[in-house]
NUMARPA-451996 format. One line per 2 residues: number of its first residue (from 1); their letters; for each residue x, y, z of C-alpha. Coordinates in nm, 2 decimals, m for minus. Layout:
N
NUM) A) X,Y,Z ~ ...
This chain:
272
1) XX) 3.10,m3.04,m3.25 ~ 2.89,m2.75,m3.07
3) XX) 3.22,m2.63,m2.88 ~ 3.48,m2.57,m3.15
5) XX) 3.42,m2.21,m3.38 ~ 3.12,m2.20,m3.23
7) XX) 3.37,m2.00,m2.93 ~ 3.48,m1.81,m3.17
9) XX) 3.24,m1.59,m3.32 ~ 2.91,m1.74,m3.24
11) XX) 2.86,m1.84,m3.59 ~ 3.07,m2.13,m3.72
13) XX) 3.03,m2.46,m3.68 ~ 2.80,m2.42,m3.39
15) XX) 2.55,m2.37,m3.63 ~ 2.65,m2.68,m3.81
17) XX) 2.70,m2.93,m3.58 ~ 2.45,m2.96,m3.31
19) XX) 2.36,m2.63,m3.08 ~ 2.71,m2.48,m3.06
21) XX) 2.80,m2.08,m3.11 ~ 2.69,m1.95,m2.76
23) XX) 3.01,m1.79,m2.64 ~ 3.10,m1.57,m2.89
25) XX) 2.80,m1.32,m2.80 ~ 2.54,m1.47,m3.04
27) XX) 2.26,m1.72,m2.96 ~ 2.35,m1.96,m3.29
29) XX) 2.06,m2.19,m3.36 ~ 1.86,m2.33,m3.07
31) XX) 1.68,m2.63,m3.13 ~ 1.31,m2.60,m2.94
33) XX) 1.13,m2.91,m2.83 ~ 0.78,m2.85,m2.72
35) XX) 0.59,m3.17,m2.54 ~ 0.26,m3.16,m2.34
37) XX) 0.37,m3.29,m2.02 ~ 0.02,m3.29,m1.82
39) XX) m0.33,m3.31,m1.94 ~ m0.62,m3.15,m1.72
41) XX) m0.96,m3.24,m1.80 ~ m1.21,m3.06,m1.62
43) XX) m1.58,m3.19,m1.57 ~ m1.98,m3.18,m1.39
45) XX) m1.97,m3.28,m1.07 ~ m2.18,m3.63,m1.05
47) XX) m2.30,m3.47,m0.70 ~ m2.62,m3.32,m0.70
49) XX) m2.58,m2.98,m0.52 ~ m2.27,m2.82,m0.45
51) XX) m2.16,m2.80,m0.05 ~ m2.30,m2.51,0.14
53) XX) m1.94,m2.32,0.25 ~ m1.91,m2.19,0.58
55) XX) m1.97,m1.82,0.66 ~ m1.61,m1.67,0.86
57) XX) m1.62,m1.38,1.01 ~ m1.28,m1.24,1.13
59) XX) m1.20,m1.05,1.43 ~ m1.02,m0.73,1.36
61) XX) m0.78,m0.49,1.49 ~ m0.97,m0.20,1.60
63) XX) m0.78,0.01,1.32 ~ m0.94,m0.16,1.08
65) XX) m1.29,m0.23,1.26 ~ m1.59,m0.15,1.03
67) XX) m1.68,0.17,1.08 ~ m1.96,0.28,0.83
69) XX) m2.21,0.33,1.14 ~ m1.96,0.50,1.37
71) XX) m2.02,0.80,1.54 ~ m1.71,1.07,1.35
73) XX) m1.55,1.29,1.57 ~ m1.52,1.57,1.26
75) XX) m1.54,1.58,0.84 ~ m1.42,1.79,0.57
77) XX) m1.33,1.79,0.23 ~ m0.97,1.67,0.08
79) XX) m0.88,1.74,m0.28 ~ m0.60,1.59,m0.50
81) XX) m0.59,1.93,m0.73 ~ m0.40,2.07,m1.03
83) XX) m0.37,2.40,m1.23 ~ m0.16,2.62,m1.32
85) XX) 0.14,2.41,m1.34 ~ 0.08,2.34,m0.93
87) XX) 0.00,2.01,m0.75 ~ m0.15,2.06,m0.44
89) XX) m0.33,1.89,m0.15 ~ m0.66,2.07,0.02
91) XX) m0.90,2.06,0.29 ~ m1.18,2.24,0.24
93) XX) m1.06,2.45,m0.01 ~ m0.71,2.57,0.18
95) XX) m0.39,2.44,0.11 ~ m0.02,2.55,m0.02
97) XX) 0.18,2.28,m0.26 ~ 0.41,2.17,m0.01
99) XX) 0.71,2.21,m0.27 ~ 1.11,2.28,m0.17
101) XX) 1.08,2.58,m0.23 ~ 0.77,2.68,m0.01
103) XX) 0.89,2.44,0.29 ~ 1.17,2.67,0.31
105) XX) 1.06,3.05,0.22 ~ 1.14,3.24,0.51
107) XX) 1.37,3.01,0.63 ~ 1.08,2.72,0.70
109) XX) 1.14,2.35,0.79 ~ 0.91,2.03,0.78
111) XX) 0.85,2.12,1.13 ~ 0.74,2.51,1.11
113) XX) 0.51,2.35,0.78 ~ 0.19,2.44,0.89
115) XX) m0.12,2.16,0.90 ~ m0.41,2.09,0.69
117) XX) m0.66,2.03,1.06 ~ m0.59,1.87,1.37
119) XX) m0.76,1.53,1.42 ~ m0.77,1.36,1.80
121) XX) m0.61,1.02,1.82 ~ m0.86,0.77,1.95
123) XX) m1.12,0.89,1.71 ~ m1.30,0.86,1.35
125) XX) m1.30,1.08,1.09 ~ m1.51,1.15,0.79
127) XX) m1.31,1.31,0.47 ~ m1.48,1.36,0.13
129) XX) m1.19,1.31,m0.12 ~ m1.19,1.45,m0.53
131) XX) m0.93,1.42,m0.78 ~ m0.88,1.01,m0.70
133) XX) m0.93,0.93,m1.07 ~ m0.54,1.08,m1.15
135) XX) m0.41,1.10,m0.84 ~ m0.33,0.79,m0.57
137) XX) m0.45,0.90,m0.24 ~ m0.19,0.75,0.05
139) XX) m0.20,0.83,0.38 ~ 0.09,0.75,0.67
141) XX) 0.05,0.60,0.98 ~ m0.34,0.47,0.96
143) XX) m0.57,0.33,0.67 ~ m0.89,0.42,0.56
145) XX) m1.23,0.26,0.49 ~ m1.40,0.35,0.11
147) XX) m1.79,0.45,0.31 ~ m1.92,0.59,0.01
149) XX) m1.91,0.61,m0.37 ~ m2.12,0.68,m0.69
151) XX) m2.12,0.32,m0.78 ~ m2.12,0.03,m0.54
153) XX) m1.81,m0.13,m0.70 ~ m1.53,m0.03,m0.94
155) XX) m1.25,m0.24,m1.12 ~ m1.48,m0.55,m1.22
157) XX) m1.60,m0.56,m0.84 ~ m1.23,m0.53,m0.71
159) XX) m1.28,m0.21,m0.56 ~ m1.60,m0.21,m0.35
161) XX) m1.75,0.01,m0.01 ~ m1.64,m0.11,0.29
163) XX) m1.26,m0.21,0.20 ~ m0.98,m0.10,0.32
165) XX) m0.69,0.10,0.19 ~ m0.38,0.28,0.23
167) XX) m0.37,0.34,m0.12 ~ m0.60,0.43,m0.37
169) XX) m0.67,0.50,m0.74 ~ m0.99,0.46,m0.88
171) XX) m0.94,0.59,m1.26 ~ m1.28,0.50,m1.34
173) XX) m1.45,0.80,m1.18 ~ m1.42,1.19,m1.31
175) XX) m1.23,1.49,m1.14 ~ m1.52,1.60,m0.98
177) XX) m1.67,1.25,m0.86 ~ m1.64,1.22,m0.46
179) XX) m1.56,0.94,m0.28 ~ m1.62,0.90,0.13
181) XX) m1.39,0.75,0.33 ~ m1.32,0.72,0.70
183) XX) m1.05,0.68,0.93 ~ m1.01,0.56,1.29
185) XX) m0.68,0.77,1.44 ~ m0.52,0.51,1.61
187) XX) m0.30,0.51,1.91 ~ 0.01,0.78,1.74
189) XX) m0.01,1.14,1.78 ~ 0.22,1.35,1.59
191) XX) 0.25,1.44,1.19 ~ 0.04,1.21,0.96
193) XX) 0.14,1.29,0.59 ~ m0.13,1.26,0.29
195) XX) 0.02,1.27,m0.05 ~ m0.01,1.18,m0.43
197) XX) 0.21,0.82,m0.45 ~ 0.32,0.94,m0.80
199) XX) 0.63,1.04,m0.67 ~ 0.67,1.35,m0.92
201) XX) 0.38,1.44,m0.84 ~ 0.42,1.44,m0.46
203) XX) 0.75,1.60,m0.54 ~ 0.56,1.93,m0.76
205) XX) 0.36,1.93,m0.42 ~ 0.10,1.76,m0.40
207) XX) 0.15,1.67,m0.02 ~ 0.04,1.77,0.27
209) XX) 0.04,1.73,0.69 ~ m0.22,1.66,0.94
211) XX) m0.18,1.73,1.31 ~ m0.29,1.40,1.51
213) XX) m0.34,1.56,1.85 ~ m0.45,1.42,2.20
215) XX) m0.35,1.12,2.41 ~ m0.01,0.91,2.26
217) XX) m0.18,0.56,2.25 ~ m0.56,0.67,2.30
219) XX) m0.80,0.41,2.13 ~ m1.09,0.38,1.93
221) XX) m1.41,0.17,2.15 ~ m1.65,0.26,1.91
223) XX) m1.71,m0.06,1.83 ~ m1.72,m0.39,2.02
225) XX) m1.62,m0.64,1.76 ~ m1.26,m0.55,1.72
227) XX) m0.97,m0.59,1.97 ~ m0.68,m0.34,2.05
229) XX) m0.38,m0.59,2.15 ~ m0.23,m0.88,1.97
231) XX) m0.32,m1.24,2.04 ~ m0.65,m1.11,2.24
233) XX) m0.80,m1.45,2.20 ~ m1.12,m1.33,2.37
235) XX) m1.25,m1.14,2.06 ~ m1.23,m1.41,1.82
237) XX) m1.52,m1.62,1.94 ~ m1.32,m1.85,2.10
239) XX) m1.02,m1.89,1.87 ~ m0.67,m1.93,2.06
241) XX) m0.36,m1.79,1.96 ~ m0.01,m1.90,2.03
243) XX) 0.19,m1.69,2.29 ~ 0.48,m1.48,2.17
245) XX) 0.78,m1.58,2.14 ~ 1.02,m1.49,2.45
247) XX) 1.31,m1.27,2.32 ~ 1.62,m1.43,2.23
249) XX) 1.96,m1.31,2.21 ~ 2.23,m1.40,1.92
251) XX) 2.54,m1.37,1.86 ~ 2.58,m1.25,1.49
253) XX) 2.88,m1.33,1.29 ~ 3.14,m1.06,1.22
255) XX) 3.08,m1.15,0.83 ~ 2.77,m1.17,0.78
257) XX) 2.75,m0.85,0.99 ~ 2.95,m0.67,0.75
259) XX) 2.78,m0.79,0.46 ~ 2.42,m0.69,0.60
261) XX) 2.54,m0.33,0.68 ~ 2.67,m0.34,0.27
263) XX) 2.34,m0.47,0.15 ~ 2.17,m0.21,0.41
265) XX) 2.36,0.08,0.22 ~ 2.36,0.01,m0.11
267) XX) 1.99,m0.02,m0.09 ~ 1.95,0.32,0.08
269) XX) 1.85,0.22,0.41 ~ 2.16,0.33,0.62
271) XX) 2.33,0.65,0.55 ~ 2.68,0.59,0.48
């Protein structure tokens, strides 16, 4: 009857009678039915041309304002490098694997670490980057714009010059091929990290600092086709944006409280 052995060990008269024998740890017999249940037929348009589409042109952030003909406040050379059983990130040439172990010789800390450069915030920066092809590049705090590359496009046309990143792999090219990429240092000053995202590599070392030094909050006005606050409507040829929303205050429940702060530490996001 589907219900009776079939509770037992999976395998009695569920797979006699009817679609029985699930709760004793084995499937039993399932009986499939496959059916089409929509038909899409795809044909020519009977129009003669297809619609011209409109050409839309964003207005961006100045963090991520094109920056390919920007005047760059400095350049150097980052590499992703291995050998000798060390990961390690460069610039120009000079750099320590930023492992435990040489954080803390001589009794060191993150903050004693000493930086790759200094870069001022408020500016743009040229970096020619090697070793992309194994190693993710990923920097903190601001993204980067791919300026230059052997080929125009990689991936099938996915990766292309001009994009953005915060991340990138690009497996196609060799150790030794270059990439150029900029960055616009925007607004925060302090310690911008620049590691491997494999995270054993970054943990072997392959991570470094750079010192973004200068004015807290200083901006890029390179360019004049990108705005530096949110819901600057005037930069958007003509767009409007809605206002924020004025803060409100809520009174959470004690329960769901709890629960959040159990969810919150279980996941790693509170020290308990």
């Amino acid at each position: 009857d589907g219900n009776g052995d079939g509770n037992g060990d999976g395998n009695g008269d569920g797979n006699g009678n009817g679609n029985g024998g699930f709760a004793g740890g084995d499937i039993g017999n399932v009986n499939l039915t496959e059916s089409d249940i929509m038909t899409i037929t795809i044909a020519d348009s009977q129009t003669s041309a297809a619609p011209e589409l409109p050409v839309f042109n964003p207005a961006r952030p100045c963090y991520l304002t094109d920056v390919r003909d920007a005047e760059v406040a400095g350049s150097g050379e980052l590499g992703l490098e291995t050998g000798q059983g060390l990961f390690k990130v460069t610039w120009n040439g000079a750099g320590e694997a930023m492992t435990e172990a040489n954080i803390e010789h001589n009794g060191g800390d993150l903050r004693t670490w000493p930086a790759l450069t200094s870069w001022n915030v408020g500016s743009v920066y040229e970096v020619q980057v090697t070793g992309i092809n194994a190693h993710p590049l990923h920097f903190h705090v601001n993204p980067y714009q791919i300026v230059d590359m052997p080929e125009v496009s990689y991936g099938d046309g996915f990766f292309k010059i001009g994009d953005f990143h915060d991340t990138l792999l690009l497996s196609d090219l060799t150790g030794s091929d270059p990439i150029k990429i900029r960055m616009v240092t925007d607004r925060f000053a302090g310690k911008m990290f620049v590691h491997c995202h494999i995270l054993a590599h970054e943990d072997m070392g392959m991570m470094n600092v750079i010192d973004l030094i200068g004015t807290e909050g200083a901006l890029f006005t390179g360019t004049s086709s990108c705005f530096n606050k949110a819901f600057d409507a005037s930069s958007d040829q003509g767009a409007s944006f809605p206002e924020p929303a004025a803060s409100v205050s809520k009174t959470v429940d004690s329960g769901f409280r709890g629960l959040a702060i159990i969810l919150l530490v279980a996941f790693g996001c509170v020290p308990w």
